[in-house]
C-alpha positions as a Markdown table, in Angstrom:
| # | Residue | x | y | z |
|---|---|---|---|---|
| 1 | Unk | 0.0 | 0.0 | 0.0 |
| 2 | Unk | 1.4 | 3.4 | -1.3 |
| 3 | Unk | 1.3 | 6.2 | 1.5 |
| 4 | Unk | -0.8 | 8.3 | 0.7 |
| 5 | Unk | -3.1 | 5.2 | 0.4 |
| 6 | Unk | -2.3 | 4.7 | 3.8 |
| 7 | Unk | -2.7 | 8.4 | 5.1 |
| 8 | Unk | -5.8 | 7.9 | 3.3 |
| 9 | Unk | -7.6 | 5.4 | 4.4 |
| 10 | Unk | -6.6 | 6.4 | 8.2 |
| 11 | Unk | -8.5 | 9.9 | 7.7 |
| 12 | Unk | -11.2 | 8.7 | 5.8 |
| 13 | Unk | -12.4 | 5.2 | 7.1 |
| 14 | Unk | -12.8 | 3.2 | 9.9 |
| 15 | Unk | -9.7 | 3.2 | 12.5 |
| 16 | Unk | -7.5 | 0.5 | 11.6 |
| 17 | Unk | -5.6 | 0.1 | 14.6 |
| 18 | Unk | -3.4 | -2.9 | 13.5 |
| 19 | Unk | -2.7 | -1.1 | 10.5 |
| 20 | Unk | -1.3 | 1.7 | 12.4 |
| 21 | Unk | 0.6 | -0.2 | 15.1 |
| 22 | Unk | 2.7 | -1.6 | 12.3 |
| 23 | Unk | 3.2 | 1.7 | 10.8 |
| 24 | Unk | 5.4 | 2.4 | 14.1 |
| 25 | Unk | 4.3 | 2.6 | 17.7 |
| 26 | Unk | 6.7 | 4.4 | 19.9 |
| 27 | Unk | 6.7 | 6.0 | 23.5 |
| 28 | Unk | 7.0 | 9.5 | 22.3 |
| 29 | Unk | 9.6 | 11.4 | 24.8 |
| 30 | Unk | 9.7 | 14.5 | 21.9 |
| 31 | Unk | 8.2 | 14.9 | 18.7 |
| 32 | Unk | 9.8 | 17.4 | 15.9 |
| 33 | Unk | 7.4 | 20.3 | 14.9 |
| 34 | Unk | 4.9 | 18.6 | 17.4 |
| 35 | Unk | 3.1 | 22.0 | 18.3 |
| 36 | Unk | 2.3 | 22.5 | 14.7 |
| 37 | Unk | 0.7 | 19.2 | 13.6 |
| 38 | Unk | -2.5 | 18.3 | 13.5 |
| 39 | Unk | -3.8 | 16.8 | 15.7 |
| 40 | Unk | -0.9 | 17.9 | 17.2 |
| 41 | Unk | 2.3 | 15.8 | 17.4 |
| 42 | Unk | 2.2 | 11.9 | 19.3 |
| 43 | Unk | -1.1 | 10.7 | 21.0 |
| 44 | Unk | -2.3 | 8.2 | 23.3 |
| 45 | Unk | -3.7 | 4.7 | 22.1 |
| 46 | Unk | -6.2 | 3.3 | 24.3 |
| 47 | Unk | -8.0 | -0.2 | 24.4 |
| 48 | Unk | -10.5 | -2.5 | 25.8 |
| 49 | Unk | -10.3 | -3.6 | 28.3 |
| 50 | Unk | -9.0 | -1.2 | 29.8 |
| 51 | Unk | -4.8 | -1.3 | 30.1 |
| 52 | Unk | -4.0 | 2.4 | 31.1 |
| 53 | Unk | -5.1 | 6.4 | 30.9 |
| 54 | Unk | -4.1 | 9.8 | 31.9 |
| 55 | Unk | -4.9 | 10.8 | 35.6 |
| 56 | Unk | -4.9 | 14.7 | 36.8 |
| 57 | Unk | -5.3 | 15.8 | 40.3 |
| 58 | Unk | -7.7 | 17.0 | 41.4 |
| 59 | Unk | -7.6 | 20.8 | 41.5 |
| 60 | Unk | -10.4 | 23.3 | 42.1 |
| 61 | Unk | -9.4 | 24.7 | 38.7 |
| 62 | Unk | -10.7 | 21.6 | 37.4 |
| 63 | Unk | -14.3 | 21.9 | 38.2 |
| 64 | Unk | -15.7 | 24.9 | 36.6 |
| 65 | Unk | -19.0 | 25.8 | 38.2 |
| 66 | Unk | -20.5 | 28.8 | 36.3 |
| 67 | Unk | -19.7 | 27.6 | 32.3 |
| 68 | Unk | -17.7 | 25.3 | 31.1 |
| 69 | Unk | -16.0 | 24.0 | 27.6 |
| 70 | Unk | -14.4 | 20.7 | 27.2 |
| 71 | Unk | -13.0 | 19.7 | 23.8 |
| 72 | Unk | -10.4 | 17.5 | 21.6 |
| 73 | Unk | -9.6 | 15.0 | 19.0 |
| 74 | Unk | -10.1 | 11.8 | 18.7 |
| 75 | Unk | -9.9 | 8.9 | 15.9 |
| 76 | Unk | -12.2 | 5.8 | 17.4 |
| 77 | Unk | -14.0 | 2.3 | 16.9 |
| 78 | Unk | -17.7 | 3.4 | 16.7 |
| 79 | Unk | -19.0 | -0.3 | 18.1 |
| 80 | Unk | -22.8 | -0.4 | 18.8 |
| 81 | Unk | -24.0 | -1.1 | 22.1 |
| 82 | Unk | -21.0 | 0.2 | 23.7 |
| 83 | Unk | -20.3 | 3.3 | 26.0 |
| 84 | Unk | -16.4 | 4.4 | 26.6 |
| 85 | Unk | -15.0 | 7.3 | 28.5 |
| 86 | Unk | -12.7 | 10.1 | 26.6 |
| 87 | Unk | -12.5 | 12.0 | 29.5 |
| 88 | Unk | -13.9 | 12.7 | 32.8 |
| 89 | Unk | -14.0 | 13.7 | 37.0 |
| 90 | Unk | -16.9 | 11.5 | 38.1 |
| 91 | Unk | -19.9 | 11.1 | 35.9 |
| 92 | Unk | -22.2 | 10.5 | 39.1 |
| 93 | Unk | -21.2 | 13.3 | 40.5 |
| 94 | Unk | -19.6 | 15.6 | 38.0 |
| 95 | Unk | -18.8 | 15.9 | 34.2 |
| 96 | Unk | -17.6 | 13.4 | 31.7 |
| 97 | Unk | -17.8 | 13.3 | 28.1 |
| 98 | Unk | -17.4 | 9.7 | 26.3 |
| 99 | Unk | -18.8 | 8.0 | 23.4 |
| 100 | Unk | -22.1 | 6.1 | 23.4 |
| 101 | Unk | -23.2 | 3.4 | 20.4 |
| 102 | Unk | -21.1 | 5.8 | 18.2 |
| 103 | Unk | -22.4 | 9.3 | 19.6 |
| 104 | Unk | -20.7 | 12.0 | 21.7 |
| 105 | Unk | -22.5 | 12.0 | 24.9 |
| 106 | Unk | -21.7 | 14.8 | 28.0 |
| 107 | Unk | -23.0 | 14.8 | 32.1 |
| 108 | Unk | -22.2 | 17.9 | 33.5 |
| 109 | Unk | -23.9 | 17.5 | 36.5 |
| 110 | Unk | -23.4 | 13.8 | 37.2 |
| 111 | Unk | -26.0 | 10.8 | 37.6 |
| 112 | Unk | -29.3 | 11.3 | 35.5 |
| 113 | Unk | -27.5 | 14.7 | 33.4 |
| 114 | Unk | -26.6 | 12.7 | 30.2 |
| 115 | Unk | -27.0 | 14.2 | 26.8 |
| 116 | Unk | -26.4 | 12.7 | 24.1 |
| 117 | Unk | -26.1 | 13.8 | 20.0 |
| 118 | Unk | -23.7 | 14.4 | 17.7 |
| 119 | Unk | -22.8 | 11.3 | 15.6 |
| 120 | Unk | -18.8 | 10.9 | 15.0 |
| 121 | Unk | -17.4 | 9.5 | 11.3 |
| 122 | Unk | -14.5 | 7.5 | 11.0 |
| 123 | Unk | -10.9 | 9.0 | 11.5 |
| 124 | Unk | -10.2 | 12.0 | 13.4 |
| 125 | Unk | -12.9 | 13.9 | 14.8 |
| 126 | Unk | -12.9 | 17.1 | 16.9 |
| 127 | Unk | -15.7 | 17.4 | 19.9 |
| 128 | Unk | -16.7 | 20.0 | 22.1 |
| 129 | Unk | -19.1 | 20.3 | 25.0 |
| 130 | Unk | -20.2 | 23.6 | 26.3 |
| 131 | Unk | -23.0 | 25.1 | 28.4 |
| 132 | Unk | -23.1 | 29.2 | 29.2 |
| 133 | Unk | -25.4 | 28.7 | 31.9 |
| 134 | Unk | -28.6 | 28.5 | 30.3 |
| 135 | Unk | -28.1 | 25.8 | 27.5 |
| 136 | Unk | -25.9 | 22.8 | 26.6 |
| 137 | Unk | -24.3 | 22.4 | 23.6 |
| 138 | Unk | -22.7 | 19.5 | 21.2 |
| 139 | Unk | -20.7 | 20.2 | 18.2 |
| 140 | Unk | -18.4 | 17.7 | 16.1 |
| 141 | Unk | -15.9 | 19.3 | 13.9 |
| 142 | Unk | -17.1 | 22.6 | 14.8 |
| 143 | Unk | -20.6 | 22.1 | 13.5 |
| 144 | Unk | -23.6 | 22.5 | 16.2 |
| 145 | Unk | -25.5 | 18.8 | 16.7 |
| 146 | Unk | -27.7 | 19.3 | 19.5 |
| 147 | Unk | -28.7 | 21.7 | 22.0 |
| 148 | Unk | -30.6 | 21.5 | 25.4 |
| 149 | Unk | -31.8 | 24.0 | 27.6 |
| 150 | Unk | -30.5 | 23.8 | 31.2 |
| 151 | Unk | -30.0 | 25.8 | 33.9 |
| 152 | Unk | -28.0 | 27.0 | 37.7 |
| 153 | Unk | -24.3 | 26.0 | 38.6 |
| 154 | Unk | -22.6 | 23.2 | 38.4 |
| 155 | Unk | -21.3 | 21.0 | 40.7 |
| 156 | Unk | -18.2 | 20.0 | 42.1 |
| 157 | Unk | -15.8 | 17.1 | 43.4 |
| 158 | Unk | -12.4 | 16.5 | 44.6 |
| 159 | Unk | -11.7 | 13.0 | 42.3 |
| 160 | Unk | -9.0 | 13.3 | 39.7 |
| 161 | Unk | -9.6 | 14.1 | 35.9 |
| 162 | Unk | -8.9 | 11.2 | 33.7 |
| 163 | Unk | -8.3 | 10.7 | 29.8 |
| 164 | Unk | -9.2 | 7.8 | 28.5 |
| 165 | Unk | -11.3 | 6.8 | 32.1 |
| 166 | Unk | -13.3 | 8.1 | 34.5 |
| 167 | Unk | -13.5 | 7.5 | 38.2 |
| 168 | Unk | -17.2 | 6.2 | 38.1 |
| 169 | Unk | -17.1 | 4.1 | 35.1 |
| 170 | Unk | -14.0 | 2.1 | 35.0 |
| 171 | Unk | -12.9 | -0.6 | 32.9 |
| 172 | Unk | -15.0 | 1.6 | 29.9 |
| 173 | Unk | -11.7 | 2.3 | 27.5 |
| 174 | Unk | -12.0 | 3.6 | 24.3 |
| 175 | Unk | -10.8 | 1.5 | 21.0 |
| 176 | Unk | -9.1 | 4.1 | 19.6 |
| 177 | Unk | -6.8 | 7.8 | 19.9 |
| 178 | Unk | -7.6 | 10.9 | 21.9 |
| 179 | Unk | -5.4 | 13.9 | 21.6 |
| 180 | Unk | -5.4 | 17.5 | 22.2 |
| 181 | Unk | -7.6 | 17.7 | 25.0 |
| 182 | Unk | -8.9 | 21.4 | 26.1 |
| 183 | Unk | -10.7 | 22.5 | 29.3 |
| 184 | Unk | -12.3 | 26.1 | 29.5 |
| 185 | Unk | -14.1 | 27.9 | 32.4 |
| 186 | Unk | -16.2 | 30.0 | 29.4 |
| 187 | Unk | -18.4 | 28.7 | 26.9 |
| 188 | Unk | -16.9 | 28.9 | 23.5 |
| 189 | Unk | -19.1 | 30.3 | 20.8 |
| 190 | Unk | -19.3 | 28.4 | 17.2 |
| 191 | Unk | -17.1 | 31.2 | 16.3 |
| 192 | Unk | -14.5 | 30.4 | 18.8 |
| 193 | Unk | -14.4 | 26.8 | 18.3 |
| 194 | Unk | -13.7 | 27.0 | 14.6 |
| 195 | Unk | -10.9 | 29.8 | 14.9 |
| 196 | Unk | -8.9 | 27.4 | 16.8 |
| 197 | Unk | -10.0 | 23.7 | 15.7 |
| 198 | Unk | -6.7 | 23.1 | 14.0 |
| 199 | Unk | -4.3 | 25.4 | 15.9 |
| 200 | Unk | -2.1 | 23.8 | 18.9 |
| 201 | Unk | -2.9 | 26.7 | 21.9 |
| 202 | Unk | 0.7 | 26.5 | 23.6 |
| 203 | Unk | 0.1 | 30.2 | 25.6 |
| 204 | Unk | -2.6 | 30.7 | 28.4 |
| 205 | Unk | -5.8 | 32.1 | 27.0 |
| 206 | Unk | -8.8 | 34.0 | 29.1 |
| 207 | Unk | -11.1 | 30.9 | 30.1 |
| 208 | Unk | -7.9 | 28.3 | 29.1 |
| 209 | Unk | -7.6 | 25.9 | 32.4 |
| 210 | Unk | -5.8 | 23.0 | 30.6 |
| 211 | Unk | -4.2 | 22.2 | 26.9 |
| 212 | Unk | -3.2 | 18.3 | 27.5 |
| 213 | Unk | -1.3 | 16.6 | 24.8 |
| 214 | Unk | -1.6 | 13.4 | 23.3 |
| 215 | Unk | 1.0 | 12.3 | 26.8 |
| 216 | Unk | -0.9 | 14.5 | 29.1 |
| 217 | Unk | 1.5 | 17.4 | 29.5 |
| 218 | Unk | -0.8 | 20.8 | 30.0 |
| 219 | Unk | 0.7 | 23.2 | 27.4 |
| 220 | Unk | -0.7 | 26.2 | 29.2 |
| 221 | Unk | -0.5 | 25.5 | 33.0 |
| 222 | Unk | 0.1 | 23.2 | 35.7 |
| 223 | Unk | -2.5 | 20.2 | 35.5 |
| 224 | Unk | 0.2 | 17.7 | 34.0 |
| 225 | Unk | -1.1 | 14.0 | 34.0 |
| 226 | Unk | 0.4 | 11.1 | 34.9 |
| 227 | Unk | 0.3 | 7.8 | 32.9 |
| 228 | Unk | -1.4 | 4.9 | 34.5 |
| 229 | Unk | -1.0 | 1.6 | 33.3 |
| 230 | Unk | 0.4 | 1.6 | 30.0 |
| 231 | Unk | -0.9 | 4.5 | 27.2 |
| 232 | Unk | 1.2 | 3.8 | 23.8 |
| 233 | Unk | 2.3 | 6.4 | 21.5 |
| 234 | Unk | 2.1 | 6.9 | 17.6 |
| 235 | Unk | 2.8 | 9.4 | 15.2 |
| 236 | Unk | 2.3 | 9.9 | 11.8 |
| 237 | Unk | 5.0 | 7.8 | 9.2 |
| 238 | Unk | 7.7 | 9.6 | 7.9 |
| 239 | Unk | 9.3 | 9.0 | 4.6 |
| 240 | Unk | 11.8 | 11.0 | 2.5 |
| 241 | Unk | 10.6 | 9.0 | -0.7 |
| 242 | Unk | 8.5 | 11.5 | -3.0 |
| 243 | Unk | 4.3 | 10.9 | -3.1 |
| 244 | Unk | 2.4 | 10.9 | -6.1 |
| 245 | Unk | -0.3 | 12.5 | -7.4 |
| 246 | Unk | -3.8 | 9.8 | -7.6 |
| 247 | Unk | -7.0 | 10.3 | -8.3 |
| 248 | Unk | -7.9 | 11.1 | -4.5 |
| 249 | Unk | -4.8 | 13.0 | -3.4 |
| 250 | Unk | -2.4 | 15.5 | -4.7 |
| 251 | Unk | 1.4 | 15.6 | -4.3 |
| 252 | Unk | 2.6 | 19.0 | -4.4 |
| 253 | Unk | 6.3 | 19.5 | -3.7 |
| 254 | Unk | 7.3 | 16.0 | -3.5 |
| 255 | Unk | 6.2 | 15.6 | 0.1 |
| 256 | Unk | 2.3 | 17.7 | 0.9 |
| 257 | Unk | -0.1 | 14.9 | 0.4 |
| 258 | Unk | -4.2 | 17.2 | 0.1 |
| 259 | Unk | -7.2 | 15.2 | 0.2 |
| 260 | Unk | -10.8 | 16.0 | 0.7 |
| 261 | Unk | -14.5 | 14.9 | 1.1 |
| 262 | Unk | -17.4 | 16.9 | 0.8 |
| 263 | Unk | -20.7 | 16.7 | 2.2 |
| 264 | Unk | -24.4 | 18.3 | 1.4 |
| 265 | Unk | -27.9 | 17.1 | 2.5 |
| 266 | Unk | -28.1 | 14.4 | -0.2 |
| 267 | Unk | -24.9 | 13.1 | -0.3 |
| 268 | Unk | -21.0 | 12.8 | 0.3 |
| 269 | Unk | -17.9 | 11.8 | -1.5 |
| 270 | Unk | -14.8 | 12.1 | -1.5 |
| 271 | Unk | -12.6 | 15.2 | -3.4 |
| 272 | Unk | -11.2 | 14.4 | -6.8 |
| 273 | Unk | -8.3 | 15.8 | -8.8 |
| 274 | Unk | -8.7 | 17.6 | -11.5 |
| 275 | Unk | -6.5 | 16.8 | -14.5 |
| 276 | Unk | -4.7 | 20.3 | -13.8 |
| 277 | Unk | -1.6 | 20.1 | -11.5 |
| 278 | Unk | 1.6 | 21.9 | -10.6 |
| 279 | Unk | 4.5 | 21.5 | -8.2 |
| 280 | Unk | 2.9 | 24.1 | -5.9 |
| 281 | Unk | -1.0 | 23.9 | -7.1 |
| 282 | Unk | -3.6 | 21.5 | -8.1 |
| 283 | Unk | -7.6 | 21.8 | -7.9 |
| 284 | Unk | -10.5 | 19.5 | -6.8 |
| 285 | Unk | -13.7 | 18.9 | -8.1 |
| 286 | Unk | -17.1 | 17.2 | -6.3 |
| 287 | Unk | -19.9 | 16.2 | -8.3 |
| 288 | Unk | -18.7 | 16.5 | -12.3 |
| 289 | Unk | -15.0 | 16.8 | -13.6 |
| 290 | Unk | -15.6 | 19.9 | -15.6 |
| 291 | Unk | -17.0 | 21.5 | -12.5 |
| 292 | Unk | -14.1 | 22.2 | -10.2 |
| 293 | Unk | -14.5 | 23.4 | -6.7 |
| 294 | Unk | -11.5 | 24.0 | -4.9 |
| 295 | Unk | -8.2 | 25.4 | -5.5 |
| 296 | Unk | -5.0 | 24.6 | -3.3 |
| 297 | Unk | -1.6 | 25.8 | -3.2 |
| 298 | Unk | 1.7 | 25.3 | -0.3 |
| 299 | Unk | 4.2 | 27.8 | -1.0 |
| 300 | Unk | 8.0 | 27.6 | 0.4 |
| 301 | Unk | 7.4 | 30.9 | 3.0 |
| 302 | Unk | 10.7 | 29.6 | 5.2 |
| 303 | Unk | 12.7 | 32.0 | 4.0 |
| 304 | Unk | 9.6 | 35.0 | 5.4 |
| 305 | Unk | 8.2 | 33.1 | 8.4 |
| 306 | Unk | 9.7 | 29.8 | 8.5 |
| 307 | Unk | 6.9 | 27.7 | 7.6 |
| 308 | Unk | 5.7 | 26.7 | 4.2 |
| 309 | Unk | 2.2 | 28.5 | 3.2 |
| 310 | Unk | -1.4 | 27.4 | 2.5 |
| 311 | Unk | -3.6 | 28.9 | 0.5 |
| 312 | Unk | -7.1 | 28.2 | -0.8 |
| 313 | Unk | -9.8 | 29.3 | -3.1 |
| 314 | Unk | -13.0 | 27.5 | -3.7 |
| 315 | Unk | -16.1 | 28.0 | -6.0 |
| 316 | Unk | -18.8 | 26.3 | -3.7 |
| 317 | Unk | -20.9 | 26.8 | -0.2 |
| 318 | Unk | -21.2 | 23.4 | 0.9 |
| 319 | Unk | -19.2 | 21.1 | 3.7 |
| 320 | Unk | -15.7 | 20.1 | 2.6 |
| 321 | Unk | -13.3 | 18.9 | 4.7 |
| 322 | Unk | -9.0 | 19.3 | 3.3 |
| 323 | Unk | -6.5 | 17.7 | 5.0 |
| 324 | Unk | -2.7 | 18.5 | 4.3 |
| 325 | Unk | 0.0 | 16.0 | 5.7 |
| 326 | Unk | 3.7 | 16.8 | 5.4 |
| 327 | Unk | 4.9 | 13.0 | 4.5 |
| 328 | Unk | 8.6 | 14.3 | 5.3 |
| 329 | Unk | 8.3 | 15.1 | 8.8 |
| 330 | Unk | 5.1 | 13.5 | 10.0 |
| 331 | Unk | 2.8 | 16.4 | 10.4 |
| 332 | Unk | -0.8 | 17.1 | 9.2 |
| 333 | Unk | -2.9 | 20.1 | 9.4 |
| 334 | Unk | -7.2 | 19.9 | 8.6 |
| 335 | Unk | -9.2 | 23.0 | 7.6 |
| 336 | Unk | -12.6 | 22.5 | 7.3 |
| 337 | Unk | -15.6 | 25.0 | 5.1 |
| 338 | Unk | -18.9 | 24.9 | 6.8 |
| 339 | Unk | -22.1 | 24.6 | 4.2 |
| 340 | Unk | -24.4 | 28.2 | 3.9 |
| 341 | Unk | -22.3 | 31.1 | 2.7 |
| 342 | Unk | -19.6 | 30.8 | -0.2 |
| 343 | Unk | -16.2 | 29.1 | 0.8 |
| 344 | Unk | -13.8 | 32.1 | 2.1 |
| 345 | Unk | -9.9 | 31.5 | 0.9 |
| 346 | Unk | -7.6 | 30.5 | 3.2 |
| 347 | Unk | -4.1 | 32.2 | 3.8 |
| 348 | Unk | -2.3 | 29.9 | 6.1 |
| 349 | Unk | 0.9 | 31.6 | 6.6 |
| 350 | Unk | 1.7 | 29.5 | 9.4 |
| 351 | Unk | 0.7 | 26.3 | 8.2 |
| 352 | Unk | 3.2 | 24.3 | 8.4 |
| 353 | Unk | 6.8 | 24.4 | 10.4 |
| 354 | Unk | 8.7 | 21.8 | 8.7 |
| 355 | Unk | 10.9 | 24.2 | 7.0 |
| 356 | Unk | 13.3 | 23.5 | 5.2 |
């Protein structure tokens, strides 16, 4: 299997675990460029049952009683019938957000407060929970699912924080990869979410309690985690051989690997390349070959900013999903359009920091 087959069919189908472990599983101690890549460097593997997770102390930080965020990656077996934790303090008494029968579910105020909506694809997924004091929200990949009215504080306890676990509902791993996990005493807007999906947040920010990584080290303040058990590390593959252009995936530069889907309310499918490319540039089209849709381009910028550029232009309003991946060093970066108004361009100056 060529790589970008590989890259490929990790984004875009089920998670094919096996498949990946072969592809190199490593304790990551440091991961070049890790900040920059999407989703963010190394993460965590996690299995049934369950062998290991992430453990925080408890702090009072931790329990945000007025509004609260919680969001992250992760790439996940969607079994039926099955309920696992991503992350959580105590569902009976506190919050927790997990994955029920496929479907991001959140308590925020512990036994008898579950919510549940959003349905996850396979691959990597982002996830958010957030309530402002009057409602509850679910989004997945910075789209709104489900809302709920609710209302007063919330509560507390002095149990630890756990990725991948949860006090009150052990044994409950996920199949699967979390990474990139964020914890907020605010409610982030729709807005907010989306500005910041693919962007590693390395600096405190107002509302910002923890950044964890894929290890558990908070990025942005003193909540590190400790592993318990055993929680494996992966990263992308690396290779200095040169990718190809396919129907599915363009190779610009030798080493950027851009594929797409698209979705609208009759269908999806994946992006396909026009018969048009350069070195630096290439287009996509959805429903018809002569009807193109999307125009990408990396530029060498190391010389201005020290990162290579991305830029975009597209001739549609509807869902489509682009994911760039650096085959050289290992590091992807996804940008999404949401369906309603025409596509804006991107101007990623700081895409990418694999320079040279």
């Amino acid at each position: 299997m060529k790589l970008e087959e590989s890259v490929m069919t990790r984004f875009g189908g089920g998670l094919r675990l096996c498949g990946l472990l072969l592809l190199g599983l490593v304790a990551l101690v440091s991961v070049a460029h890790s900040v920059q890549a999407q989703p963010f460097g190394g993460w965590g593997i996690y299995s049934r049952p369950e062998t290991g997770f992430l453990e925080i102390p408890h702090s009072s930080a931790l329990n945000p009683t007025g509004l609260i965020t919680i969001e992250g990656w992760v790439n996940l077996d969607l079994q039926p019938t099955i309920c696992s934790n991503i992350i959580g303090k105590g569902f009976q008494s506190t919050w927790w957000v997990g994955i029920c029968n496929g479907s991001l579910r959140s308590y925020l105020r512990g036994n008898g407060s579950a919510r549940t909506g959003g349905v996850l694809a396979g691959g990597w997924n982002h996830f958010a929970v957030t309530f402002d004091g009057v409602r509850r929200r679910h989004f997945i990949n910075g789209e709104l699912t489900n809302s709920w009215l609710e209302a007063g504080p919330l509560p507390t306890n002095t149990s630890p924080v756990r990725i991948g676990s949860d006090v009150d509902f052990l044994g409950s791993s996920p199949e699967g990869l979390i990474n990139h996990i964020r914890l907020w005493n605010v409610s982030r807007s729709t807005l907010q979410l989306r500005e910041t999906i693919n962007e590693a947040l390395t600096s405190p920010m107002p509302g910002l309690v923890a950044s964890w990584t894929g290890f558990g080290t908070d990025l942005v303040g003193p909540h590190d985690a400790s592993v318990v058990g055993s929680v494996p590390g992966l990263t992308f593959p690396v290779t200095n051989e040169p990718c190809t252009t396919t129907a599915t995936s363009l190779c610009l530069h030798d080493r950027f690997v851009i594929s797409g889907n698209w979705r609208t309310g009759s269908g999806s499918g994946q992006a396909m390349v026009a018969p048009i490319t350069t070195v630096q540039s290439g287009i996509f089209w959805f429903f018809n070959p002569t009807n193109w849709e999307v125009m990408v381009k990396v530029l060498n910028g190391c010389a201005s900013t020290n990162h290579w550029w991305l830029f975009s232009a597209a001739t549609t309003n509807v869902f489509y999903r682009l994911e760039v991946f650096d085959q050289l060093d290992g590091v992807n970066k996804v940008y999404f359009n949401y369906p309603g108004p025409p596509a804006p361009a991107v101007t990623d100056t700081m895409a990418l920091a694999t320079c040279p």
